[in-house]
N, C-alpha and C positions, 0 to 999 in steps of 0.2 A: 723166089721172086726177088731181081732185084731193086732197090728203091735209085733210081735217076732223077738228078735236077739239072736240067740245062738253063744255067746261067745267062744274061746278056744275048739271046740271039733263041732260034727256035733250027733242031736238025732232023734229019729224017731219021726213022727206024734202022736203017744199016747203016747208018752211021754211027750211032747209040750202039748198034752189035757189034758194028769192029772196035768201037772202044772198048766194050765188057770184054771180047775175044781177048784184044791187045791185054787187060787187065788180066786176063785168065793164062794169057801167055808169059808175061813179066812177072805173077806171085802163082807158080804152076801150085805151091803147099798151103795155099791162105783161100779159104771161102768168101767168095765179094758179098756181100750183104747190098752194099749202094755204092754209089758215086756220082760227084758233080760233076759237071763238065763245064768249065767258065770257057766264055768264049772271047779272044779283047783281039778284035779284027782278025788278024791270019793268025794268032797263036791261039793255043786250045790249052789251058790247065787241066789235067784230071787230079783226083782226089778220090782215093778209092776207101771203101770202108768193110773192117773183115770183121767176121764171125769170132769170137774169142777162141782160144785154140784152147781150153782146156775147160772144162767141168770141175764143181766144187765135188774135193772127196771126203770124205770121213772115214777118220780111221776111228773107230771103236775096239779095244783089244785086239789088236792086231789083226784086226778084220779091213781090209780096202773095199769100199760100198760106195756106189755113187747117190743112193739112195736108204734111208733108215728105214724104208719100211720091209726091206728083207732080213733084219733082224727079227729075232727073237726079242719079245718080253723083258726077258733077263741081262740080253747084251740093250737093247734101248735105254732100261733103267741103269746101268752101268754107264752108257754115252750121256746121257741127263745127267747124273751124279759126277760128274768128270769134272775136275776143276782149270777152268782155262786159264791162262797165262799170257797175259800181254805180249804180243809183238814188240820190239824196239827198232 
């Protein structure tokens, strides 16, 4: 589903679809989540909004999981116990 604000003006449903289309045409690798559509007389602004293109992973032991609960016991209490280290 995605979330549409028509700005300054009110448009019909196919026209709302040829901007998603257009939006779907111009970013073919990015999931549109929403967009505005500001209207200011004969020009139209779009502003499209994407899906994050990656998921949090975990690495546990050289384990890549997008989720801890397909650990074992043993590797959880290993990811718990793991000492993080600030980003700079």
């Amino acid at each position: 589903m995605i979330e549409v604000h028509v700005i300054n003006g009110d448009l019909s449903e196919p026209e709302i679809d040829a901007y998603i289309a257009y939006g779907r045409e111009k970013y073919p690798d990015r999931e549109i989540c929403g967009v505005d559509i500001r209207l200011d007389g004969e020009f139209v602004d779009l502003k499209y909004y994407f899906r994050p293109r990656f998921q949090h992973v975990y690495r546990a032991t050289d384990y890549l999981v997008k989720t801890l609960d397909v650990l074992n016991d043993a590797k959880r209490a290993e990811y718990r116990d793991k000492v993080m280290h600030p980003v700079y």
